[in-house]
C-alpha positions in Angstrom: 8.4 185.3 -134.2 5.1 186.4 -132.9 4.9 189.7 -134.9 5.7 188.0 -137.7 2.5 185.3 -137.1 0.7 188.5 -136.4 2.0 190.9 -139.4 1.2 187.7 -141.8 -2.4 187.6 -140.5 -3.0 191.5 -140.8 -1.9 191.2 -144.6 -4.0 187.9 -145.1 -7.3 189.7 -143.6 -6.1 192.6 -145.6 -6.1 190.4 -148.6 -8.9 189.1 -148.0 -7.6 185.4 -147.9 -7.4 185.1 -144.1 -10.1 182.2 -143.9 -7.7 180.4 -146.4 -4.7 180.7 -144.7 -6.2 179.4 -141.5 -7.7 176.3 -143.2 -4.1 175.4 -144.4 -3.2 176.1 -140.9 -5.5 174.1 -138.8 -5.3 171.4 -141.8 -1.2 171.3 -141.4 -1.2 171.4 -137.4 -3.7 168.1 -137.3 -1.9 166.2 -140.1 1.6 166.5 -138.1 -0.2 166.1 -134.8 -2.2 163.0 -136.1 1.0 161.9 -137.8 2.9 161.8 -134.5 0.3 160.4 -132.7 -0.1 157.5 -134.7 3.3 157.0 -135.2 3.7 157.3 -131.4 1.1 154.4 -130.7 2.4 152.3 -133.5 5.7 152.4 -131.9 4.5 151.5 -128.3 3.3 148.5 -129.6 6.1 147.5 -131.6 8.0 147.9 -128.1 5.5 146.0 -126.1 5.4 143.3 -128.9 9.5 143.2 -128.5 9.2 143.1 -124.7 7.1 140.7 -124.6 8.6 138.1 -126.8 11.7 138.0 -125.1 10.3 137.6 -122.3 8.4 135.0 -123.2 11.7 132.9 -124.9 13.6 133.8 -122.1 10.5 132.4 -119.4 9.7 129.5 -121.8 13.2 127.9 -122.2 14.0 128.2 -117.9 10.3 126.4 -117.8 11.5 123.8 -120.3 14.7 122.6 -118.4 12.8 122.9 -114.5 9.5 121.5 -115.2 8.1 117.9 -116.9 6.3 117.6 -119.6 2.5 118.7 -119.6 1.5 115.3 -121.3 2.2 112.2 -120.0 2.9 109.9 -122.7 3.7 106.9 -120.8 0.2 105.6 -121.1 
Protein backbone atom coordinates (compact mmCIF):
# COMPACT_ATOMS: atom_id res chain seq x y z
CA UNK A 1 0.00 0.00 0.00
CA UNK A 2 2.84 2.33 0.81
CA UNK A 3 4.52 2.02 -2.67
CA UNK A 4 1.60 2.58 -4.13
CA UNK A 5 1.05 6.16 -2.06
CA UNK A 6 4.63 6.66 -2.98
CA UNK A 7 4.56 5.55 -6.89
CA UNK A 8 1.32 7.91 -7.11
CA UNK A 9 3.27 10.82 -5.73
CA UNK A 10 6.41 10.34 -8.00
CA UNK A 11 3.96 10.42 -11.17
CA UNK A 12 2.00 13.46 -9.68
CA UNK A 13 5.47 15.53 -9.13
CA UNK A 14 6.32 14.14 -12.42
CA UNK A 15 3.17 15.57 -13.81
CA UNK A 16 3.57 18.43 -12.34
CA UNK A 17 0.23 18.28 -10.37
CA UNK A 18 1.63 17.14 -7.00
CA UNK A 19 0.47 20.44 -5.16
CA UNK A 20 -3.05 19.51 -6.42
CA UNK A 21 -3.19 16.19 -5.39
CA UNK A 22 -2.13 17.08 -1.88
CA UNK A 23 -4.80 19.90 -1.61
CA UNK A 24 -7.47 17.15 -2.38
CA UNK A 25 -5.68 15.25 0.12
CA UNK A 26 -5.37 17.33 3.20
CA UNK A 27 -8.98 18.79 2.04
CA UNK A 28 -10.52 15.03 2.16
CA UNK A 29 -8.61 13.83 5.44
CA UNK A 30 -10.11 17.07 7.49
CA UNK A 31 -13.63 16.82 6.01
CA UNK A 32 -13.93 12.99 7.23
CA UNK A 33 -11.92 13.80 10.35
CA UNK A 34 -14.23 16.98 11.12
CA UNK A 35 -17.15 14.84 9.95
CA UNK A 36 -16.43 12.23 12.71
CA UNK A 37 -15.68 14.54 15.11
CA UNK A 38 -18.71 16.32 15.04
CA UNK A 39 -20.72 13.55 14.63
CA UNK A 40 -18.86 12.06 17.69
CA UNK A 41 -19.78 15.15 19.94
CA UNK A 42 -23.27 15.38 18.71
CA UNK A 43 -23.84 11.88 19.69
CA UNK A 44 -22.36 12.24 23.35
CA UNK A 45 -24.80 14.57 23.87
CA UNK A 46 -27.67 12.87 22.53
CA UNK A 47 -26.48 10.05 25.15
CA UNK A 48 -26.05 12.35 28.01
CA UNK A 49 -29.48 14.11 27.08
CA UNK A 50 -30.99 10.26 27.20
CA UNK A 51 -29.16 9.54 30.48
CA UNK A 52 -30.23 12.22 31.98
CA UNK A 53 -33.88 12.19 31.36
CA UNK A 54 -34.38 8.90 32.65
CA UNK A 55 -32.91 9.53 35.35
CA UNK A 56 -34.58 12.36 36.14
CA UNK A 57 -38.32 10.40 35.51
CA UNK A 58 -37.08 7.59 37.28
CA UNK A 59 -35.67 10.18 40.52
CA UNK A 60 -38.78 12.46 40.10
CA UNK A 61 -41.65 9.84 40.40
CA UNK A 62 -39.74 7.82 43.79
CA UNK A 63 -39.63 11.80 45.08
CA UNK A 64 -43.29 12.08 44.32
CA UNK A 65 -44.64 9.07 46.34
CA UNK A 66 -41.86 9.65 49.55
CA UNK A 67 -41.97 13.22 49.97
CA UNK A 68 -45.03 16.11 50.58
CA UNK A 69 -45.75 18.52 48.57
CA UNK A 70 -43.38 21.72 48.32
CA UNK A 71 -46.42 24.14 48.75
CA UNK A 72 -48.55 24.11 51.46
CA UNK A 73 -51.92 24.82 50.30
CA UNK A 74 -53.79 24.52 53.46
CA UNK A 75 -53.49 28.23 54.22
Amino acid sequence: MGLLILVLLILAAAFGVLGAVLKATVFLVLTVLLTVSVLAVVGWYALRWQVRRVTRDLVGRRDERDLPPPVDDRY
